[in-house]
FIDRENFI-723011 format. One record per residue: x negated, y negated, z negated of N, C-alpha, C in turn; residue in one letter. Coordinates in steps of 0.1 Angstrom, whole numbers. Each point is the difference from the previous one (the first is absolute). Example, Ala and Ser with C-alpha at 12.3 -4.5 7.8 and 13.67 -1.06 7.14 Angstrom:
! residues 2
NODE  n.xx  n.yy  n.zz ca.xx ca.yy ca.zz  c.xx  c.yy  c.zz code
NODE  -132    57   -78     9   -12     0    -9   -12     0    A
NODE     4   -11     7    -9   -11     0     8   -11    -8    S
//
This chain:
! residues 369
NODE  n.xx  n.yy  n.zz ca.xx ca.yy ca.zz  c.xx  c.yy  c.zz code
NODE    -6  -141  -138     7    12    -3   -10    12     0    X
NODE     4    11   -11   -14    13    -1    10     6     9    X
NODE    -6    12     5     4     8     5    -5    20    -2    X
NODE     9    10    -2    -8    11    -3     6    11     6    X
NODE     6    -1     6     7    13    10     7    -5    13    X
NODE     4    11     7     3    -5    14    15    -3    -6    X
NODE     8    -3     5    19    -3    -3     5    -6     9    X
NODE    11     0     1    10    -4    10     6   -12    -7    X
NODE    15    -1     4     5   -10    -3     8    -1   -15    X
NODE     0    -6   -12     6     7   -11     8    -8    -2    X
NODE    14     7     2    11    -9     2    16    12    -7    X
NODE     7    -9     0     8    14    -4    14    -4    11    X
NODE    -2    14    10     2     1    15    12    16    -5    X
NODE    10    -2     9     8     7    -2     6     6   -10    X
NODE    -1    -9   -11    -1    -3   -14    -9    10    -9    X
NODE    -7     4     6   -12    12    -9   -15   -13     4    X
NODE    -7     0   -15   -15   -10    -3    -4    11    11    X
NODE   -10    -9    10   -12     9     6   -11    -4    -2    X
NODE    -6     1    -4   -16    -2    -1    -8    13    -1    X
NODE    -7    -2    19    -7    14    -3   -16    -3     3    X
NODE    -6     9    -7   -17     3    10    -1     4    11    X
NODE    -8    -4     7     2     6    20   -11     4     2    X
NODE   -10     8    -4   -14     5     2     2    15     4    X
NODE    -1     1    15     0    16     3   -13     8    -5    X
NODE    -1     9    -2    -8     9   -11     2    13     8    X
NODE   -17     8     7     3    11     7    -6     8   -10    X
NODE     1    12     3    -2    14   -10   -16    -4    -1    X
NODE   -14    -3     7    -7    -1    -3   -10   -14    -3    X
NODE     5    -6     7    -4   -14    -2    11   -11     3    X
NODE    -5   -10    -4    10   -10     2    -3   -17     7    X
NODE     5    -7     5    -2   -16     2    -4    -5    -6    X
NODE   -12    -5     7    -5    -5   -13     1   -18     2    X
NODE    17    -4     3     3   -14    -3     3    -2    -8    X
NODE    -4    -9   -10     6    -2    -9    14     1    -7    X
NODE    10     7    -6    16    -8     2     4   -12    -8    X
NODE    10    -6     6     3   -13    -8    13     0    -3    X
NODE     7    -5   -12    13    -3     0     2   -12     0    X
NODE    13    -4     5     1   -11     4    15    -6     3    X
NODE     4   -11    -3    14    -2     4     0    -9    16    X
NODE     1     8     9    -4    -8    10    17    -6     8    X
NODE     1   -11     0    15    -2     3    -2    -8    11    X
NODE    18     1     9     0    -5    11    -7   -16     8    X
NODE     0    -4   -12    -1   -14     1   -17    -1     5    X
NODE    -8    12    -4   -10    -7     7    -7    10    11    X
NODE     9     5     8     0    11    13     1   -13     9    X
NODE   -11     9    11    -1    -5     9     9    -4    12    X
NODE     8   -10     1    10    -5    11    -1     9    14    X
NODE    10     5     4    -2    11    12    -3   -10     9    X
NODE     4   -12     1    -4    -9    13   -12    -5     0    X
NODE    -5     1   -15   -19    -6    -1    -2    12     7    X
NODE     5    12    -5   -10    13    -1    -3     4    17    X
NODE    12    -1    10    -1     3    10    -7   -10     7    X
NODE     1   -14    -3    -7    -8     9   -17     1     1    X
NODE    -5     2   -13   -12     6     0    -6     8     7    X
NODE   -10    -2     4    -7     7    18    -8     8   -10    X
NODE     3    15     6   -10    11   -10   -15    -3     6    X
NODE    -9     3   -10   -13     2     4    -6    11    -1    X
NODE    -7     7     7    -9    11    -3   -13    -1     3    X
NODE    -4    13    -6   -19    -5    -2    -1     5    17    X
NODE    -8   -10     3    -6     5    16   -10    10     3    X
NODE    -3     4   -10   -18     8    -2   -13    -8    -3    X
NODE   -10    -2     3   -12     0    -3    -6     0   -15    X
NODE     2   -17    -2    -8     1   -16    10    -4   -10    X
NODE    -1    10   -11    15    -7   -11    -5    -3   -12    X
NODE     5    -8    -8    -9    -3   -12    11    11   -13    X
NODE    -9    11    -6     1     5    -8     8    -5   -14    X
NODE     9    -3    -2     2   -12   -11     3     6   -16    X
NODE     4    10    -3    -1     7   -13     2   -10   -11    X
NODE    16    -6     3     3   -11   -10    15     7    -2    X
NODE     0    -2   -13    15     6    -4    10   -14     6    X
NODE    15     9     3    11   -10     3    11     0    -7    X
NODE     7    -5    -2    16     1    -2     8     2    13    X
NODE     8    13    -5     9     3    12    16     1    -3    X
NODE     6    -5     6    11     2     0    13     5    15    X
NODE     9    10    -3     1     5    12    16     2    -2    X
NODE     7    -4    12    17     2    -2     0     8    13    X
NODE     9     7    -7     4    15    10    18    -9     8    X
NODE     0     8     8    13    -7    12    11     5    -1    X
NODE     4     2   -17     7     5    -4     2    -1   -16    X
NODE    12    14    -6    -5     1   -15    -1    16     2    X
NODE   -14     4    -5    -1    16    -2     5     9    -9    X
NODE     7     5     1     6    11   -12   -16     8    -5    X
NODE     1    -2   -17   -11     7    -2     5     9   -14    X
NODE    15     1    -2     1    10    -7    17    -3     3    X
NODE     9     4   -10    15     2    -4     0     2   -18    X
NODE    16    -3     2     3    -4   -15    17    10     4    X
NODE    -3     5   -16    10     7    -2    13   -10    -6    X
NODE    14    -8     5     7    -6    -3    12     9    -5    X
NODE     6    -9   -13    11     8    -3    14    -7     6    X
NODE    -5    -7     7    15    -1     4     3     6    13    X
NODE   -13     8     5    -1    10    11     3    15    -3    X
NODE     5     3   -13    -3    12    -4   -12     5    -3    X
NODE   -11    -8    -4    -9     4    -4   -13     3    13    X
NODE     6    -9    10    -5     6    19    -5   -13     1    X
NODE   -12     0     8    -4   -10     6     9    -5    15    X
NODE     4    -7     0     7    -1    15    -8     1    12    X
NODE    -7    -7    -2   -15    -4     8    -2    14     7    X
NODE     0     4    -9   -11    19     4     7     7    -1    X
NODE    17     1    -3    10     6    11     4    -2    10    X
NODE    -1   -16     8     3     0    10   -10     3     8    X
NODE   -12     2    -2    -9     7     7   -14    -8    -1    X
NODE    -1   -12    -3   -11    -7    -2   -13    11    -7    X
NODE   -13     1     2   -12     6   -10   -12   -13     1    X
NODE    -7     4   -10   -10    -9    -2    -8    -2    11    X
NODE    -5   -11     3    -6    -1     5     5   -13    13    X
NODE    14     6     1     8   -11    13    -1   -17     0    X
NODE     5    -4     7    -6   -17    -2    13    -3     8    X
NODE     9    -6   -12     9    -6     0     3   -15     8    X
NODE     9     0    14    -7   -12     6    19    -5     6    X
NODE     8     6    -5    15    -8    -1    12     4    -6    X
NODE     7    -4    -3    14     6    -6    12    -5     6    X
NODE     3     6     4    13    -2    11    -4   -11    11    X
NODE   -12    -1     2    -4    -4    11    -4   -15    -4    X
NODE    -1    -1   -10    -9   -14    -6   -12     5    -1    X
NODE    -7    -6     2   -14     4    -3   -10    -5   -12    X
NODE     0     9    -1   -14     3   -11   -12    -1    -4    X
NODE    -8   -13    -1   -17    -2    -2    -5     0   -14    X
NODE    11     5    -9    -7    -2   -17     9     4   -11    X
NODE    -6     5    -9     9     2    -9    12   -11    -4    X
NODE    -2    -8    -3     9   -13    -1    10     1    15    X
NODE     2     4     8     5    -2    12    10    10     1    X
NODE    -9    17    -5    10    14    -1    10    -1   -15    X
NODE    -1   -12    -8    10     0   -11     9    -9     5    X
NODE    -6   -11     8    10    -9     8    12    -1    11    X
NODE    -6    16     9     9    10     4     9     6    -6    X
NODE    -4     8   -12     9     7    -8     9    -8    -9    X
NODE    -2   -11    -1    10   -12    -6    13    -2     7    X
NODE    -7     3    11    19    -6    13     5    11     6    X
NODE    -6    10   -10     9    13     7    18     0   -14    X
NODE     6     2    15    16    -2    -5    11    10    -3    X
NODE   -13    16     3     3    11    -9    -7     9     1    X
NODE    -4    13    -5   -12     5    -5    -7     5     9    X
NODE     6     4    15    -8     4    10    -8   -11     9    X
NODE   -15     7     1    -5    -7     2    -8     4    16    X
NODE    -6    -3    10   -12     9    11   -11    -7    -1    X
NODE    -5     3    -9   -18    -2     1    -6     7    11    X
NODE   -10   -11     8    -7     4    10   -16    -1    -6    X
NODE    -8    14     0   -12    -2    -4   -10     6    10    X
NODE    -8    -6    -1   -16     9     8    -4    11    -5    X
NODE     0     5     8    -5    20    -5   -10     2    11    X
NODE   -15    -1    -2    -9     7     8     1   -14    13    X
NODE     3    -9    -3     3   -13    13    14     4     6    X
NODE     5     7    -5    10     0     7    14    -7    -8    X
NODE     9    -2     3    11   -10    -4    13    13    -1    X
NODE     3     1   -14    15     7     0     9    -4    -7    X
NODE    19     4     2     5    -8    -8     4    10   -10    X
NODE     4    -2   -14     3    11   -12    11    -4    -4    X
NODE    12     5    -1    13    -5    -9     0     5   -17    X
NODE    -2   -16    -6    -2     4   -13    11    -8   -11    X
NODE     7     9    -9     9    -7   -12    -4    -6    -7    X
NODE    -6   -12     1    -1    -6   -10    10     0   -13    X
NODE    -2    -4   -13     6     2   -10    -2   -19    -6    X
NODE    17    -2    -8    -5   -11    -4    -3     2   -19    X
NODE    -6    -8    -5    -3     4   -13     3    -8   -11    X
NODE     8   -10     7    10   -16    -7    -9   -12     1    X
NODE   -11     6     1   -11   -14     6    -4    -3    17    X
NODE     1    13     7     0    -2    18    -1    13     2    X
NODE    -3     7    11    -3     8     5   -12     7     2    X
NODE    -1     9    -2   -13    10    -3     0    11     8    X
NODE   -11     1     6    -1    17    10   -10     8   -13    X
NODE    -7    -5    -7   -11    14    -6   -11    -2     4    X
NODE    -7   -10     8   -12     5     5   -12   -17   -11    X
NODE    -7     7     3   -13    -8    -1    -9    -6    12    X
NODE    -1   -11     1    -8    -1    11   -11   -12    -7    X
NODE    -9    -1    15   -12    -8    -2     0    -9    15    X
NODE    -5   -12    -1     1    -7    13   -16    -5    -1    X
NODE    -7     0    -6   -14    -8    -1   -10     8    -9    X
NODE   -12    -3     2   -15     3    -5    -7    -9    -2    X
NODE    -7    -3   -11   -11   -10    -2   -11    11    -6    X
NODE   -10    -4     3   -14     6    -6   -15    -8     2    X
NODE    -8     8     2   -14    -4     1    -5    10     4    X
NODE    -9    -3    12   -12     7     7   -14    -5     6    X
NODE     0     3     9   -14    -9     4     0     2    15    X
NODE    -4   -11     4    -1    -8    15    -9    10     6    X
NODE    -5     7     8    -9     8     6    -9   -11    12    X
NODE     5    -3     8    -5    -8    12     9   -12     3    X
NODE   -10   -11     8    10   -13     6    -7     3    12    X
NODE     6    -7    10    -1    -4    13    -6   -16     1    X
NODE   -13    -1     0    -3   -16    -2     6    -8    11    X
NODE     3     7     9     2   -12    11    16    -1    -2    X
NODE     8    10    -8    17    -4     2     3     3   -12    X
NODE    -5     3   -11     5     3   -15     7    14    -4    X
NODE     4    11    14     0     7    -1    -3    16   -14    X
NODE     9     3    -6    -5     8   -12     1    13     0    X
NODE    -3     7    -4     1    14    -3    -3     4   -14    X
NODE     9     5   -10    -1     4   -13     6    11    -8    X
NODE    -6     8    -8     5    10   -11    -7    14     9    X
NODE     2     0    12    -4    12     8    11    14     0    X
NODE    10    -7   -10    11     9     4    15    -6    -5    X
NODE    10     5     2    10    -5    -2     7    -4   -14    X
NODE    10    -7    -2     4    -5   -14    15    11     4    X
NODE     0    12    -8    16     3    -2     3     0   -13    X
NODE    15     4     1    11     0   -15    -7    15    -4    X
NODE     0    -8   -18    -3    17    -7    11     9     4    X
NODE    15    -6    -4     7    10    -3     5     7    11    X
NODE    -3    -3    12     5     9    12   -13     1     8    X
NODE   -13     0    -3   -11     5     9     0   -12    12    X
NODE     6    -5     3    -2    -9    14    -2    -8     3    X
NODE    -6    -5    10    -6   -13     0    11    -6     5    X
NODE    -5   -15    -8    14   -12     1     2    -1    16    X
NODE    10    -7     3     2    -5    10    -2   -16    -1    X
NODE    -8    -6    10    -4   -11    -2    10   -12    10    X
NODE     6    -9    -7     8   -11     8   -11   -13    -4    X
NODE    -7    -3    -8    -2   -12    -2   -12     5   -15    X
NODE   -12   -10     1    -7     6    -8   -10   -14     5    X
NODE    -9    -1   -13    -9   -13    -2   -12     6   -11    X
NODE    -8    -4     3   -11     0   -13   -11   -13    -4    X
NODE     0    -1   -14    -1   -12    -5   -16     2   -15    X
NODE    -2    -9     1   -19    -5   -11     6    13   -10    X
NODE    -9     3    -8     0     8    -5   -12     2   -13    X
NODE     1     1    -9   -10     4   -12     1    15    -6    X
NODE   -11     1    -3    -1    17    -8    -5    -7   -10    X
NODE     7     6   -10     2    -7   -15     1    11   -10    X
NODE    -2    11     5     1    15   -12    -6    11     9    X
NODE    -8    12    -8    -2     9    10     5    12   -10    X
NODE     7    12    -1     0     9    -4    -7     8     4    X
NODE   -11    10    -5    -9     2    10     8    17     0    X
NODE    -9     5    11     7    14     6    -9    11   -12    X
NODE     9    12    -3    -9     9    -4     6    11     6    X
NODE    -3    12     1     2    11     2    16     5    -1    X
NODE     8     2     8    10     2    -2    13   -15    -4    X
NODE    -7    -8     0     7   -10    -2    -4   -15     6    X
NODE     2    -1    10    -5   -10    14    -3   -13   -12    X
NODE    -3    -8     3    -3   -16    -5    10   -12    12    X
NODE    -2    -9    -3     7   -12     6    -1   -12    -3    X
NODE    -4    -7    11    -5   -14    -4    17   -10    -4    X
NODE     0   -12    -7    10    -5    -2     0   -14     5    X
NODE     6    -5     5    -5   -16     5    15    -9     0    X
NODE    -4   -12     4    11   -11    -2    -4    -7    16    X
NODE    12    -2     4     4    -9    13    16    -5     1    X
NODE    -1    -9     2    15   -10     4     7     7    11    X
NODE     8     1    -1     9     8    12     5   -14    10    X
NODE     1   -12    -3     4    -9     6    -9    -9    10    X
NODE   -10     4    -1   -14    -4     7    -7    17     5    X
NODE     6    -8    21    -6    15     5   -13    -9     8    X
NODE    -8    12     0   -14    -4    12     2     9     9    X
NODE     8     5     5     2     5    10    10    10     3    X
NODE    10     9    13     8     6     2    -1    12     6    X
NODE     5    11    -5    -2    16     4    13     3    13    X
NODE   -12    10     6     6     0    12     6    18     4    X
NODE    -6     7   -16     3    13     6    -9     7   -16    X
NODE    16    10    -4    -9     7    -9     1    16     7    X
NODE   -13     2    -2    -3    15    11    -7     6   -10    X
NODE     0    12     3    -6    14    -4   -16    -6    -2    X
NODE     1    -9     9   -23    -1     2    -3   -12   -10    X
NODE    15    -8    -2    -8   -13    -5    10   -10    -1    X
NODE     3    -9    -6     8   -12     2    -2   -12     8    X
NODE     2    -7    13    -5    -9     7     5    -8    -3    X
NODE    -2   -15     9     6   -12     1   -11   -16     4    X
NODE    -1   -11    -4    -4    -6     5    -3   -12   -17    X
NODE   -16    -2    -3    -4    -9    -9     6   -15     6    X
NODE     7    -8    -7     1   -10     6    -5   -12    -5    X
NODE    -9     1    -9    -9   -10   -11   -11     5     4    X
NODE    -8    -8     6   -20     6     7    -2    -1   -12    X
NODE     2    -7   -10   -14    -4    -8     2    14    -9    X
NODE     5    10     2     3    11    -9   -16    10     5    X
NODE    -5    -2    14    -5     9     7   -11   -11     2    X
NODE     0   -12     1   -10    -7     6   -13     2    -9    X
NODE   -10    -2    10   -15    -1    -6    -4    15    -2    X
NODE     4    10     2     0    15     1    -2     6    14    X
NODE   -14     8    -1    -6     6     8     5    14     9    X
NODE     2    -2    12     6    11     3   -12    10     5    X
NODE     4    11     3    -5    16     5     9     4     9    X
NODE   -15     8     7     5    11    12     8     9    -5    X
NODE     7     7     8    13     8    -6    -8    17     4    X
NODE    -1    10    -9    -7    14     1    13    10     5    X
NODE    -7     5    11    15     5     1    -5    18    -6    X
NODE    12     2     0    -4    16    -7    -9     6     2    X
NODE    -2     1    10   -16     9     2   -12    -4    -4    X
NODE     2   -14    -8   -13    -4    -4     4     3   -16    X
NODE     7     2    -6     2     4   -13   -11    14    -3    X
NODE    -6    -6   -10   -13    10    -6     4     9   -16    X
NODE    -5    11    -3     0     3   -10   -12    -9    -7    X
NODE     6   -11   -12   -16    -6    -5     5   -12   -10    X
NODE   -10    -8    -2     3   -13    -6     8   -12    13    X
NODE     8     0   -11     7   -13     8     6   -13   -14    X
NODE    10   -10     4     4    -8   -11    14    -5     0    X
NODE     7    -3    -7    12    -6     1    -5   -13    -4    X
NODE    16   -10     6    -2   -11    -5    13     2    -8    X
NODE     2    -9   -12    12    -1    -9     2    -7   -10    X
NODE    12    -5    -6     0    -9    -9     8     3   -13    X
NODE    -5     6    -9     2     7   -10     1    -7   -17    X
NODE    -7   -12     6     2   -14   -18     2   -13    10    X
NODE     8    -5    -3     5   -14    -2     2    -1    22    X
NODE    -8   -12     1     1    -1    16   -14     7     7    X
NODE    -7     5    -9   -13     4     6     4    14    13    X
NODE    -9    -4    13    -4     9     5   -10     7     2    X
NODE    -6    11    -6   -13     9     0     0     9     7    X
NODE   -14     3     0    -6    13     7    -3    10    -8    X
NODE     6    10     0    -1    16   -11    -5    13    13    X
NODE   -12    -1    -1    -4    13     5     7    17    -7    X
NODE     5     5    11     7    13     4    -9    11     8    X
NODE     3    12     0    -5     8    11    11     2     9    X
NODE     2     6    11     3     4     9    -1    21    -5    X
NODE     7     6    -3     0    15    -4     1     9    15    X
NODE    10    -3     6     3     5     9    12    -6    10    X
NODE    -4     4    11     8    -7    17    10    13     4    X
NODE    13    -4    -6     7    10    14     3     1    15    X
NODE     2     8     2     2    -1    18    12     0     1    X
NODE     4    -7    18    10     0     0     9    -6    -7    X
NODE    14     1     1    11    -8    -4     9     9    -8    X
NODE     1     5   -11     9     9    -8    13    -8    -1    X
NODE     4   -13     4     8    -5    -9     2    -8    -8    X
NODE   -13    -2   -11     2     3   -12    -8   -18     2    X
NODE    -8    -2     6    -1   -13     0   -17     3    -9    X
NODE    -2     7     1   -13     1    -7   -15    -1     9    X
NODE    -7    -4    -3    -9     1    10   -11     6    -7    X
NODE    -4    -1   -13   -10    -1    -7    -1     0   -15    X
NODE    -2    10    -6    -5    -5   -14    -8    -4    -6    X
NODE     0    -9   -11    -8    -8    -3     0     0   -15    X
NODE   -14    -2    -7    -1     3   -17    -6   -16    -5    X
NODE     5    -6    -9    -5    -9    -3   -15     0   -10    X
NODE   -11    -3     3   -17     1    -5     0   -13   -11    X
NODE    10    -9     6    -5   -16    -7     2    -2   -13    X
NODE   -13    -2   -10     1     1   -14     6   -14    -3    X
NODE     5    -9     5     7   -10    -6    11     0    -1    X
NODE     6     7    13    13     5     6    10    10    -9    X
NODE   -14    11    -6     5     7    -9     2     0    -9    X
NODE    -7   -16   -10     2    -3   -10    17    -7    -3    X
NODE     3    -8    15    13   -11    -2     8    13     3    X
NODE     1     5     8    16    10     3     3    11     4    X
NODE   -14    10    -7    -2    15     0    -4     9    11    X
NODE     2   -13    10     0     6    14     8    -6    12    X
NODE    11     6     3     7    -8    11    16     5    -4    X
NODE     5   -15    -4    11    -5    -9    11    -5    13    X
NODE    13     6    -4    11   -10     7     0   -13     3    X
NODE     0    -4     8    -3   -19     5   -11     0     8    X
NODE   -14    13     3    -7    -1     9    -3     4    12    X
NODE    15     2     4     1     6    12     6    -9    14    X
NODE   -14     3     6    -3   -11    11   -12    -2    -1    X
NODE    -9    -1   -13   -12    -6    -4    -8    10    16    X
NODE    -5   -10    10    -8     2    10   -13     6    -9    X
NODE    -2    11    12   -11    11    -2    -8    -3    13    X
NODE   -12   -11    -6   -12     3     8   -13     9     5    X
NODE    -4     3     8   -13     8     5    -5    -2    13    X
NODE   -17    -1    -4    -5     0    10     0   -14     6    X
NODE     4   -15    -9     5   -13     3    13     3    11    X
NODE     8     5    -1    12     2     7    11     2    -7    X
NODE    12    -4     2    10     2    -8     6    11     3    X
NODE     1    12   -10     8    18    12     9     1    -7    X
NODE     4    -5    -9    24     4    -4    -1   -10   -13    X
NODE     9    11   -11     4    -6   -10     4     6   -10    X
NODE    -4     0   -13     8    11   -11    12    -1     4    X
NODE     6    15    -4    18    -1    -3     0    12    -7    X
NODE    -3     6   -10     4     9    -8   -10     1    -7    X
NODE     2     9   -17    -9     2    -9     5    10    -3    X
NODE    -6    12    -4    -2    16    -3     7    -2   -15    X
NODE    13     1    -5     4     1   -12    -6     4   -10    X
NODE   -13    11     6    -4     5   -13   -18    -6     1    X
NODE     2    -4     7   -15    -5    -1     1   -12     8    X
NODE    -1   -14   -11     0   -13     5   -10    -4    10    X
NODE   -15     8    -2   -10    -2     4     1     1    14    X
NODE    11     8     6     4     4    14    11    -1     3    X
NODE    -4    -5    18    17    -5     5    -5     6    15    X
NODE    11    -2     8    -2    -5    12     4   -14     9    X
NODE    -6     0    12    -1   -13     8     4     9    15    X
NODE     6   -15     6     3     2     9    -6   -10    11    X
NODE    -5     6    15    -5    -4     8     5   -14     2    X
NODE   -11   -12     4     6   -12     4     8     3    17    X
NODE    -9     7     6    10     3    12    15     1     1    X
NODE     2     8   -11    15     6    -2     9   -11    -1    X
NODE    -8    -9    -8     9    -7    -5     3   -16    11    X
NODE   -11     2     8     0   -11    10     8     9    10    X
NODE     3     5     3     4     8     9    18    -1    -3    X
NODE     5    -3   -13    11     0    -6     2   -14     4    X
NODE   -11    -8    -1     7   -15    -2     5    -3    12    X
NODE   -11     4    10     6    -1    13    12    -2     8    X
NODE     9    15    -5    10     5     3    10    -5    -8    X
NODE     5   -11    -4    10    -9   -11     3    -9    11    X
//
């Protein structure tokens, strides 16, 4: 299967088609993961009883192997997320949804006290309701509230108006393994929904082999993006946390990481204004080295997850994808023979520049899962 944008699940849920792009986009730069669309269905989510039996791993510290191999990801939220409303006429032209108080963003997790892990689940609810009111309980900010909402019937079932999304598939790239436990850290920052700004909520999530098979390359005002093909049914391993710094979890196929050289880990203070290099995989399965500079080190912690900007110098780099394209964020940023973070953003208007975020940060995140 090709793949070319991020997407959710495309199904037609509350009887409105959803199929959306999920690539958050800030005023100045953007993620530079790849997005993928994708129809990612129940059937091949991760069993809650696999998922909990699984003993998390985290990186211990010392030496990690740099791995700058694109992956297939796929991610189910512990719920269904409202990412927009529909105007119904058998509502008077009202969304029910977003009169009874629901807004984008909420994560839909029962209806009248059945509970809720999927789109297919929240229509399944709304099937056995035996008249139009309904109390949806959704997550707001982690928190759990209930909303009394009219559902309307429309001679086919019942309908609230909303749109939701329960899953993400895409492409990024592996940043670091843990040789001794498989251990991963990747993208260097979070996967959220386009249409409500926020990062998914993660119940269950796997990532699986992966090929880069197209590159659109980036120009000036208009990002580029790698395109690749991976089986959603064949995982190499299970995510344990999508965070602001990075997506974790645990490689559970060595031979993905085997025979690869690990590095001392640089901690911030050793980050230089200068030449440094990424690793990345940008045609087919190849992993390369594209020398970069290092522009500039911020201090401190704004927030922002930045540690560093970085210009890409590598004339081969420049030739395949203008610069630094969606799908290469994670690509480990070496210096000094030490591994110190990871792309995660490209400057919208200049492909040639992104920023990277400290490997500390991001080990520091895995930790805490």
């Amino acid at each position: 299967m090709k793949y070319s944008k991020w997407g959710g699940l495309a199904l037609k849920a509350l009887g409105i088609v959803s199929f959306f792009a999920a690539l958050a986009i800030a005023v100045a730069t953007m993620p530079s993961a790849a997005p993928v669309s994708a129809e990612v269905s129940e059937a091949v989510a991760i069993p809650a009883a696999v998922r909990d039996a699984e003993p998390k791993a985290v990186p211990r510290g010392g030496k990690l192997i740099p791995l700058g191999r694109t992956t297939g990801i796929k991610l189910f939220s512990e719920g269904a997320m409202v990412v927009g409303f529909a105007e119904l006429t058998a509502a008077g032209g009202r969304s029910p949804a977003q009169a009874g108080g629901l807004e984008m963003g909420d994560v839909i997790v029962a209806v009248n006290n059945q509970a809720v892990t999927s789109n297919e689940s929240l229509q399944a609810a709304l099937a056995q309701l035996e008249a139009g009111r309904a109390v949806i309980t959704a997550k707001r900010g982690g928190e759990a509230v209930d909303y009394a909402v009219d559902a309307v019937h429309d001679g086919e079932g019942w309908r609230i108006g909303a749109w939701v999304r329960d899953s993400i598939a895409g492409i990024g790239t592996i940043t670091f393994v843990d040789p001794g436990n498989g251990a991963f850290g990747a993208l260097g920052h979070g996967i959220s929904d386009a249409d409500t700004g926020q990062r998914m909520g993660l119940d269950s999530g796997a990532i699986m082999d992966s090929t880069v098979s197209g590159v659109k390359r980036g120009e000036a005002g208009n990002p580029g993006e790698l395109s690749g093909q991976f089986d959603l049914t064949q995982d190499q391993g299970v995510l344990y946390a999508n965070t602001d710094r990075g997506i974790f979890g645990r490689i559970t196929e060595e031979e993905v990481y085997a025979g690869y050289d690990a590095l001392d880990i640089g901690g911030k203070d050793e980050i230089r204004v200068g030449p440094a290099y990424i690793l990345s995989n940008v045609e087919g399965r190849d992993t390369r080295r594209y020398d970069i500079e290092v522009v500039r080190v911020y201090p401190g912690d704004d927030g922002s997850g930045r540690d560093m900007m970085i210009r890409v110098t590598d004339a081969g780099l420049i030739a395949i994808t203008g610069g630094i394209v969606q799908g290469m964020s994670g690509s480990p940023i070496i210096q000094g023979g030490k591994i110190i973070g990871a792309v995660t953003h490209v400057l919208v208007n200049d492909p040639l520049r992104g920023y990277g975020i400290g490997i500390e940060r991001m080990l520091a995140e895995a930790v805490r899962m």
